[in-house]
N, C-alpha and C positions, 0 to 999 in steps of 0.2 A: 625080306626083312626079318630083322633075330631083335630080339631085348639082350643084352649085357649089360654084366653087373657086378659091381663092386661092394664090399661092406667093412664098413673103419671106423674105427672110434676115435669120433671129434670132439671137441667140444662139451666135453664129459658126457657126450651119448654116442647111440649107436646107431651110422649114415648107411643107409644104402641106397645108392646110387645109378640108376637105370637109363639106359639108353636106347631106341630103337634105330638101327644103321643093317645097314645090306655089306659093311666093311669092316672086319674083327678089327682091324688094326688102326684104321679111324677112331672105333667103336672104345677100344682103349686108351688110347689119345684122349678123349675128350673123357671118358672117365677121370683118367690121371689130372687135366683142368680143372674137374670141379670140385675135385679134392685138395688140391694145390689153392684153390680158390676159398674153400672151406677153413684150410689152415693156416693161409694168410689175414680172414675173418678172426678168427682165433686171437693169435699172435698182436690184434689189435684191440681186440674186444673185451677180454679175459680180465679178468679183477686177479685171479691166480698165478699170472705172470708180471712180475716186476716191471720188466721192459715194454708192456702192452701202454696205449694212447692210456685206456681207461684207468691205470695204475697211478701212470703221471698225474692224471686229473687229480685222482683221491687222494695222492698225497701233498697238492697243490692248492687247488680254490679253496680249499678253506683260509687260507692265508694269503692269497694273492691271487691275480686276473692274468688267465693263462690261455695263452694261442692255445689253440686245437686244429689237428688234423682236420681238412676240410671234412672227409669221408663220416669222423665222428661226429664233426660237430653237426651233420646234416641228421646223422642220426638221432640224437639226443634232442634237434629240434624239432624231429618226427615225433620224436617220444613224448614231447613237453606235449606237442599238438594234441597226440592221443589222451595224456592226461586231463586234458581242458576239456575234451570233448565224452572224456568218461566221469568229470566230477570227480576227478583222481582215485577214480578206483585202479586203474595202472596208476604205477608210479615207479620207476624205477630208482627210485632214492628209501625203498621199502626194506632193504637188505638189512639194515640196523635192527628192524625188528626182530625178525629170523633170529638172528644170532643171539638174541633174550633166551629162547626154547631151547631146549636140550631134550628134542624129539626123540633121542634113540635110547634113551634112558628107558627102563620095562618099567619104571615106574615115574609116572611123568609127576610134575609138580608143574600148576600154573605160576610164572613169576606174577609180584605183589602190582597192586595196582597205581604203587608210586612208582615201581621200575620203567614200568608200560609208558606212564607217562612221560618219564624224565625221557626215556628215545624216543618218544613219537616230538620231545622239540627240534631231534634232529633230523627227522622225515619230512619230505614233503615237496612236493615237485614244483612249489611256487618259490622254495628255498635256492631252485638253481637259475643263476642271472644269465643268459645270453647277450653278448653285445654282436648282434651281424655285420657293423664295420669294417672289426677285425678279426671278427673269428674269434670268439675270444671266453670266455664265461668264468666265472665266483661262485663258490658258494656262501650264502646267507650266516651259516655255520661251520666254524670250525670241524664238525665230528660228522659234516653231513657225508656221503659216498655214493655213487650210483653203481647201477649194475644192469647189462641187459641180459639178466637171465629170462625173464619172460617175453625177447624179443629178438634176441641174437639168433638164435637158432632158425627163425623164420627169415632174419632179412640173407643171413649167408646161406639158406635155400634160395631164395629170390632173387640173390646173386648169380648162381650156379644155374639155374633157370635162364637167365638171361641169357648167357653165352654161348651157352647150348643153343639159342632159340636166334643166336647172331650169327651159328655156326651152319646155321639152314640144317639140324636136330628133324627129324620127322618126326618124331615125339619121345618123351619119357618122364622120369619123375624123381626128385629125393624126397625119402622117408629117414625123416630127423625122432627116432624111434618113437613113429607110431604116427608122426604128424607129415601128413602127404603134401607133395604140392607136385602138383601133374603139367604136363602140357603136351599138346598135338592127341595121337594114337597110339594106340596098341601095332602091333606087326601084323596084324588082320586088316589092320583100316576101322576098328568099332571103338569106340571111347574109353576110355578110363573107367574103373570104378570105384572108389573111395569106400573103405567099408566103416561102421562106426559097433565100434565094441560094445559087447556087454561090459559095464564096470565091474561087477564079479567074476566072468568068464572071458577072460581078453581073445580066447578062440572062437568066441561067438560071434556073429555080427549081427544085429540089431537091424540094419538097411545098408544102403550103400548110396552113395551121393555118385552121380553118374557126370561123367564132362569134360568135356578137351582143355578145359583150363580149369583147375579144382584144385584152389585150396585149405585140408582141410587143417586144423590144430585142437586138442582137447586138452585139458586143464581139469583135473582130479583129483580126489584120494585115495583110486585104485590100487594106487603104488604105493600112497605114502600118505598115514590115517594113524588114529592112534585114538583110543577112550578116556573120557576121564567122564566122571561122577555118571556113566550110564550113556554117556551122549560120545556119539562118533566125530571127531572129528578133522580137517584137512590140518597138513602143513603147509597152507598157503595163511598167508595173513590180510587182515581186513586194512589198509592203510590209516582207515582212518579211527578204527579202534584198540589198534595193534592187538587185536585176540586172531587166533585161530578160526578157520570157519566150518560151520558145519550144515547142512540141511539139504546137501548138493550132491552126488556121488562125481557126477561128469559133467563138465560145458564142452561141448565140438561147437566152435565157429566156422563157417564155408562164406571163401570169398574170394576174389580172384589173385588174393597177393597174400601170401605165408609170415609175411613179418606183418601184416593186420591182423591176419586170421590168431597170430599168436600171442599177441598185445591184446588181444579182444576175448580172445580167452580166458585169460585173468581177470580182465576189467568185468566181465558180464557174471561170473564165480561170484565178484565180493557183491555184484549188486545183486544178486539171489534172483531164482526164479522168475517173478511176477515184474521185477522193474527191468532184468536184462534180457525179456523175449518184449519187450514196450520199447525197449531204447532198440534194439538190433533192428524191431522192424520200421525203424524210422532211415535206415540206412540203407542206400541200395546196395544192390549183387550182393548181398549180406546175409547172413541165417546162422540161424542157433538149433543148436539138440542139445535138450540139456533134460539129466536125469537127476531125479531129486533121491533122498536119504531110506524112501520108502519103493524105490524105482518105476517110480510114474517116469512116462514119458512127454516131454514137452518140445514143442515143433513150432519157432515160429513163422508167420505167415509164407505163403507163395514158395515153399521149400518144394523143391524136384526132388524125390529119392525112388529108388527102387526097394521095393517089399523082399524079403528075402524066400528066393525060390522063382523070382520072376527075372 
C-alpha cells in the first residue's frame, strides 16, 4: 500500500487529495474522481459563476418562488437546519454584510451604524422560505443572497469522501487548505492524525486529533485579521451584529462529517468561548479547540487528542 496525491486549486482554495491503493493507476483514477467531483460542487455552488444553481437563486427569490436543484435545495435545508440549531450564528445569507468592509484597505474605517443596520434587514436565515412540495424557495427580501462559503467546502469534501469509501478506498483524506476530513488508514494499517495549528505559527502543531474517521475544520483570523482602535480583530462577522469579531484567534471543530465540522466552525467563533464549548458539548461525536485573543487554550469535554511528541 502507497498514499497518492494530488494538489488543485478549487473552490478558491487549495485541495489536496490522498488516496491509499496498492494500484498507481487505480490510485489516479480515483484522484481524478474526486476532483472531477469537487469541480462539479463548484460549477453548482459558486456565487462567482453566473451559470451556477446558487447565481440563479440570487438573482431570482427575491422576486419570485423558484424550483431548485434537488442536490441544492437539500443543502440550504441542511444549512437552514444548522442555523436553527446554532441561533443563527451560521447563516449563510451573511455575505451582505462582508461586502460593507473594505478589509484590505491599510487603513480600515468601521462603516456607520445606520449602514450596519440598513444590511442586516437584508440578512437573516429566517428570510429564506422553503416550500418541500416543490422544491422550491423565496426570499423575504428583494436584496437578500446566500452563500455557502462557510459550508461548501466541507460538503464537496464529504462528497469525495463518499465515493472513495463506495469505491472499497482503504483509506485517505482531502485537505480543503488546512481543513482535514480523513477516513480508513494510513498505508501501515495505524490511524490518521489530524494536527491543530498554532494560530501564530501554522508549522506548529498544538496536538493532533487521532482517527479512522476525523473531521477536522478551523475558522480564524490567522489568515485574515486586521486592528482598529488597539483591538485585533477577525473578517468573520457576527450575523447578528454585523460587526467583525474579535477575542478568538481559532475555533477547530472535530466531527465525523466535514460539511458539519465547517458550519460549526463559524457558528461556535460568533458564539465566543464560554457559550460555544456549552453548546458543542451538548452534541455528540462533536468537540471544539478553540484559542482565544490572549492564547489560552480551551478543550471541550471528552476530546481524544494526542500531546505533541507522544
Amino acid at each position: 500500500m502507497r498514499e497518492y496525491s494530488r494538489i488543485a486549486k478549487l473552490m478558491g482554495s487549495s485541495f489536496k487529495l490522498s488516496v491509499v491503493e496498492n494500484d498507481p493507476i487505480r490510485a489516479e483514477k480515483l484522484l481524478q474522481v474526486g476532483i472531477d467531483e469537487i469541480v462539479r460542487i463548484e460549477e453548482l455552488l459558486s456565487e462567482f459563476k453566473s451559470t451556477s444553481e446558487v447565481s440563479k437563486i440570487n438573482q431570482s427569490a427575491g422576486s419570485e418562488t423558484l424550483k431548485v436543484n434537488q442536490e441544492c435545495y437539500a443543502l440550504i435545508e441542511r444549512s437552514l437546519a444548522i442555523s436553527e440549531l446554532t441561533n443563527g450564528c451560521f447563516d449563510i445569507t451573511v455575505g451582505a454584510l462582508k461586502k460593507i468592509y473594505d478589509f484590505k484597505n491599510a487603513e480600515f474605517k468601521m462603516p456607520s451604524r445606520v449602514r450596519i443596520n440598513e444590511t442586516l434587514n437584508r440578512v437573516g436565515y429566517k428570510k429564506v422560505r422553503l416550500n418541500p412540495e416543490n422544491r422550491s424557495l423565496s426570499f423575504d427580501h428583494e436584496n437578500l443572497r446566500i452563500s455557502f462559503a462557510a459550508i461548501g467546502k466541507g460538503y464537496a469534501s464529504d462528497r469525495v469522501k463518499a465515493i472513495w469509501k463506495q469505491e472499497g478506498v482503504f483509506g485517505g483524506y482531502v485537505n480543503a487548505s488546512g481543513d482535514l476530513n480523513t477516513f480508513g488508514c494510513k498505508p501501515d494499517g495505524t490511524e490518521w492524525r489530524v494536527g491543530i495549528a498554532n494560530p501564530d505559527k501554522k508549522e506548529e502543531m498544538l496536538l493532533f486529533i487521532p482517527g479512522t474517521e476525523v473531521s477536522v475544520a478551523t475558522s480564524g483570523d490567522y489568515e485574515q485579521f486586521f486592528e482598529y482602535k488597539g483591538r485585533r480583530y477577525s473578517h468573520n462577522i457576527n450575523p447578528h451584529t454585523g460587526r467583525p469579531l474579535s477575542g478568538i484567534k481559532s475555533v477547530s471543530i472535530v466531527s465525523p462529517s466535514a460539511e458539519l465540522s465547517d458550519a460549526l466552525a463559524t457558528a461556535v467563533y460568533v458564539m465566543g468561548r464560554k457559550e460555544g464549548i456549552n453548546f458543542v458539548d451538548q452534541l455528540p461525536q462533536t468537540h471544539a479547540i478553540i484559542i482565544d485573543d490572549q492564547n489560552n487554550l480551551f478543550l471541550s469535554k471528552d476530546l481524544e487528542y494526542d500531546e505533541i511528541g507522544s
